[in-house]
C-alpha positions in Angstrom: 178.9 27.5 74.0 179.6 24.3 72.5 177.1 21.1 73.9 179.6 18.9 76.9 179.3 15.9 74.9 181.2 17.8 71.8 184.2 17.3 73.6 186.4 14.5 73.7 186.7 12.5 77.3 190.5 12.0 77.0 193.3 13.0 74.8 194.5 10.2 72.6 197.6 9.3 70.0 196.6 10.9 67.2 198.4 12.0 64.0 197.9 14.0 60.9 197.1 13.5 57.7 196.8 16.3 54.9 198.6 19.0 54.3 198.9 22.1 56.2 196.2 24.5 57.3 192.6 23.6 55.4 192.7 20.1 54.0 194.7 18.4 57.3 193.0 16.3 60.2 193.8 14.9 63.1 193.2 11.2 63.2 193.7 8.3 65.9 197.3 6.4 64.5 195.7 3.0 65.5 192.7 3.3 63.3 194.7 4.1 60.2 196.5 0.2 60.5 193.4 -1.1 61.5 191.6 -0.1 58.1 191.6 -2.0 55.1 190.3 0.5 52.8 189.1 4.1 52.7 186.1 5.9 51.5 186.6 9.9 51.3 183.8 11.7 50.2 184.2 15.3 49.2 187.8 16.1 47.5 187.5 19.4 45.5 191.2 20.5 44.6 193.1 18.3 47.4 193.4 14.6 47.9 196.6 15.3 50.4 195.2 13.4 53.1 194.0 10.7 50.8 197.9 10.6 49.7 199.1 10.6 53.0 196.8 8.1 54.6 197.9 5.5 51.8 201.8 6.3 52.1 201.0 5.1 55.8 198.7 2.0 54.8 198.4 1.0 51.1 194.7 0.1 50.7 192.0 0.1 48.8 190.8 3.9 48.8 187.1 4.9 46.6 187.1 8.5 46.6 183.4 11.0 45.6 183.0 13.9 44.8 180.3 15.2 42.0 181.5 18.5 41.4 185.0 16.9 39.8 184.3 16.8 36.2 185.5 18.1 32.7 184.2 21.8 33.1 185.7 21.7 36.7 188.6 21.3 35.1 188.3 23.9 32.7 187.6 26.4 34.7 190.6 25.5 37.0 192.7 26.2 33.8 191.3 29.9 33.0 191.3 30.5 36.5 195.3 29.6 36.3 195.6 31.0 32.7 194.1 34.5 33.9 196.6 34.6 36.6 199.6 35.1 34.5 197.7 38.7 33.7 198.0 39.2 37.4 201.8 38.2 37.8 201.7 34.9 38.8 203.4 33.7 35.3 204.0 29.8 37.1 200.2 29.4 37.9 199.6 27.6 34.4 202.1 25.1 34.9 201.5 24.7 38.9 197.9 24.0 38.0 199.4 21.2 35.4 201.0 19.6 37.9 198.3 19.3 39.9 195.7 18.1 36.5 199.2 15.2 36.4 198.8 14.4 40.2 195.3 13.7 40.4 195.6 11.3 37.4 198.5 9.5 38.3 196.5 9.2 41.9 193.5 8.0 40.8 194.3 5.8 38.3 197.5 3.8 39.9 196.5 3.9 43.5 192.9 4.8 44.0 189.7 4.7 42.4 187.3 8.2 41.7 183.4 8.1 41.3 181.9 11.0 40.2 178.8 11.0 41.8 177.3 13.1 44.9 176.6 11.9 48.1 173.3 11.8 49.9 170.3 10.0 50.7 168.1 9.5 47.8 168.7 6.4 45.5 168.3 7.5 42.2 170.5 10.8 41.8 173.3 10.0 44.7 175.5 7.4 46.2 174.5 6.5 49.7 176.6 5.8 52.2 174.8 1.7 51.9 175.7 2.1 48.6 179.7 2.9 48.9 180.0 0.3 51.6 178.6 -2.1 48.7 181.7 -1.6 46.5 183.7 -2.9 48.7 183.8 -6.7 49.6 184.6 -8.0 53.0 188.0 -8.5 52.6 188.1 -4.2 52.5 186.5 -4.1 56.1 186.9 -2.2 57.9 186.8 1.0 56.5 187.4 4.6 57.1 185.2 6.9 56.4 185.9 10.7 55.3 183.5 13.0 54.6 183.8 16.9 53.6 180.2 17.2 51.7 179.2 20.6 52.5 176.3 20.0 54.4 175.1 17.2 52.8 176.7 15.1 55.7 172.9 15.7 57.5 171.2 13.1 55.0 173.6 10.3 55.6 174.1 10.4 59.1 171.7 7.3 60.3 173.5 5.3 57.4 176.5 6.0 59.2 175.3 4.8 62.3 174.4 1.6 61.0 177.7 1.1 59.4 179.7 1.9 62.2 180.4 -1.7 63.3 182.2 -1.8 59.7 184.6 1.4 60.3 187.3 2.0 62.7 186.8 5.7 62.0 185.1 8.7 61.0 186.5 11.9 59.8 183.7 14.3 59.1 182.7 17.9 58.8 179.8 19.3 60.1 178.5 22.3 58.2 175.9 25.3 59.5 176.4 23.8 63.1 174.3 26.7 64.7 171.2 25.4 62.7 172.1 21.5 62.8 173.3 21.6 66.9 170.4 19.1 68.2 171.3 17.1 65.5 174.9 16.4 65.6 174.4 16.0 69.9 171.9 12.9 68.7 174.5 11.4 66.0 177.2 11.7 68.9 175.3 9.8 71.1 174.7 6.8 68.9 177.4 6.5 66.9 179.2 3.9 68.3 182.3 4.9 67.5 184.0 7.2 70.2 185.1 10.9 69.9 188.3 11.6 69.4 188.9 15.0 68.3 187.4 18.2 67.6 188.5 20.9 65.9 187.0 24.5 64.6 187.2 25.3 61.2 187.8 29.2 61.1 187.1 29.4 57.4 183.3 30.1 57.3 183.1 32.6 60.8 181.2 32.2 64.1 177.9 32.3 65.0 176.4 34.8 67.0 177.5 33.0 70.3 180.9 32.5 69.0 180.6 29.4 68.5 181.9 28.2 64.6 179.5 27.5 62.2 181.6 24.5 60.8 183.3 21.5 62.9 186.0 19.1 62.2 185.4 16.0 64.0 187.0 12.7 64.5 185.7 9.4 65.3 187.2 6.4 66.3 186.7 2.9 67.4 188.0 1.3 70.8 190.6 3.9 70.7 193.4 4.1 73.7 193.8 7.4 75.6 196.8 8.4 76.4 196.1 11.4 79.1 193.3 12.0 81.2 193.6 15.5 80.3 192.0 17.2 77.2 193.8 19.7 75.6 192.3 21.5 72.8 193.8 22.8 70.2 196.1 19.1 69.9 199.8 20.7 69.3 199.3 18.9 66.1 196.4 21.4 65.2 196.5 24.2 62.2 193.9 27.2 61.6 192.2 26.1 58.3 192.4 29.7 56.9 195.9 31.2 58.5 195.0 35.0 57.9 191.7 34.8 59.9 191.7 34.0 63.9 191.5 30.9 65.0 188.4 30.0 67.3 188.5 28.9 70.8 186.0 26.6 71.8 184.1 26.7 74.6 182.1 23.8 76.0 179.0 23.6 78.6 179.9 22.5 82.4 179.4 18.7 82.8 176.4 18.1 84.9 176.9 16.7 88.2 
């Protein structure tokens, strides 16, 4: 059983940006014209809602994500390669593509650091530090971030930035061991709760509840129905051959 204040007070106009099942989140449609620029941190192999988010509002978007380098992409090749053996006789010239696509992405329409995020100075980009590169003509911002559990060290930098952002899309990784501490971020980050959503990829605790949660932030945003219903109809199971997760949240106090 989920903590009450996990769950959103209201339903509100949200859309979706990313493509289907893992990769997709649901965002508030006001936030995404209110942003002048977008910080996503954590991409991997997918930069759909990265591509989707500009197609809506064409600004300035710094992506991060550390584990993006040469032998990253080397492996992705002999991973593809070693598929023909396999059958899949495309796979070499799908994974080309997508080598093409994130080129042509990030080098005509947004901008790729390769450095990891976290906390301390001198081996990471803080979240103080990303909000540097951009000047005050890019604020607000939205925020992504999908760091694997690195998310932990830069929460109180978020909170201090929030008057910056008009929204936060985050992940929140080994929830069962991190609960207390994503309860406090809720509570003082100032921007409001939108959406929650269970990512069915990495299992349930012993409770049930999932170990990792998508959750979205945003600010002043407009409800549109008293009523919360979870999952959104705009919702997708991250992994489509495991169950999805229902979530279950503690009784308001009276």
């Amino acid at each position: 059983m989920l903590p009450n204040n996990f769950k959103p007070r209201a339903t509100f106009n949200l859309v979706r940006l990313g493509k289907n099942n893992d990769g997709g989140y649901l965002v508030d449609k006001d936030s995404i014209y209110n942003s002048k620029s977008l910080v996503s941190m954590g991409i991997g192999k997918d930069w759909s809602f990265e591509k989707d988010f500009y197609a809506k509002k064409p600004v300035t978007i710094n992506a991060y994500d550390h584990t993006i380098d040469i032998f990253f992409w080397i492996r992705f090749f002999i991973k593809k390669i070693l598929r023909v053996f396999l059958g899949q006789f495309s796979a070499p010239y799908r994974g080309m593509l997508i080598f093409i696509d994130f080129n042509n992405f990030f080098t005509h329409k947004a901008q790729f650091f390769g450095k990891k995020i976290g906390s301390c100075q001198f081996s990471t980009t803080s979240i103080d530090q990303a909000m540097e590169k951009l000047s005050n003509n890019e604020h607000p911002v939205f925020f992504k971030l999908d760091i694997e559990s690195s998310e932990y060290e830069v929460l109180d930098q978020l909170i201090d930035n929030a008057e910056y952002m008009t929204a936060l899309v985050i992940e929140f990784h080994h929830v069962d061991k991190h609960q207390r501490q994503i309860e406090q971020f809720i509570d003082s980050f100032s921007l409001e709760l939108v959406h929650i959503h269970p990512n069915n990829n990495r299992g349930n605790d012993s409770k049930g509840d999932p170990l990792t949660l998508e959750m979205t932030f945003a600010g002043r945003p407009q409800p549109i129905s008293k009523e919360v219903i979870l999952p959104n109809i705009l919702d997708q199971v991250n992994v489509p051959r495991k169950d999805d997760t229902k979530l279950i949240f503690s009784p308001e106090l009276a």
